[in-house]
C-alpha positions in Angstrom: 99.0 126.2 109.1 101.8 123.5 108.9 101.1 122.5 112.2 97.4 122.1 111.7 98.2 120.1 108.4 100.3 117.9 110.6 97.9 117.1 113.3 95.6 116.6 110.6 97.7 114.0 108.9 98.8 112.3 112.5 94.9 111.7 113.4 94.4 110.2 110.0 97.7 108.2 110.3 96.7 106.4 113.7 93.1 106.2 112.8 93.5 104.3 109.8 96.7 101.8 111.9 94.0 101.2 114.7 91.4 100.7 111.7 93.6 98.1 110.0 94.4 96.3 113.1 91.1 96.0 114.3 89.9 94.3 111.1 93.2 92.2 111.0 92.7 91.0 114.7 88.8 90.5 113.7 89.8 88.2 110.8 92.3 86.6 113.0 89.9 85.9 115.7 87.2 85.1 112.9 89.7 82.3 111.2 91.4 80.5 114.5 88.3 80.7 116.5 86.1 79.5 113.9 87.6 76.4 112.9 87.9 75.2 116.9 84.5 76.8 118.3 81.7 74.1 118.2 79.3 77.5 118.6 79.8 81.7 118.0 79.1 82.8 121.3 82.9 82.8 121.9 82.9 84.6 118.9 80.3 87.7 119.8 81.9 88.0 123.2 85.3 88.6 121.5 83.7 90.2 119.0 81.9 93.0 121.1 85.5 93.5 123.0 87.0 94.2 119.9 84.6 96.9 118.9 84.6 98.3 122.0 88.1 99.0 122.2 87.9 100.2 118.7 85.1 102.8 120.0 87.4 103.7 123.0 90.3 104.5 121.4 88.8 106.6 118.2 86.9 108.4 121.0 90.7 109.1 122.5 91.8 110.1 119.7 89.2 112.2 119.2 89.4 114.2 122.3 93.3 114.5 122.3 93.1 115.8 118.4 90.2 118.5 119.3 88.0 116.4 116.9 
């Protein structure tokens, strides 16, 4: 059972690290970006990697924690 509640607690741990950097690096992107891009499609590109990634790695994550 401690092993289970340790896995458990790992998953959570990296998912809410990649969580946090993912909106950190989205803010990031949101604040530079924005105040040199004449226009967003920069933006929606960058954004749409971002959440990609995001998608990839949960899915990972998933699959590696039996989720």
């Amino acid at each position: 059972m401690e092993t289970d509640a340790a896995e458990h607690k790992a998953y959570w741990r990296k998912n809410l690290t990649i969580t946090w950097l993912a909106l950190l690096l989205w803010a990031a992107v949101t604040v530079l970006i924005g105040l040199y891009a004449r226009e967003a499609r920069e933006l929606t590109v960058i954004y749409a990697i971002i959440t990609g990634l995001y998608g990839w790695y949960l899915s990972r994550q998933d699959r590696f924690y039996g989720c």
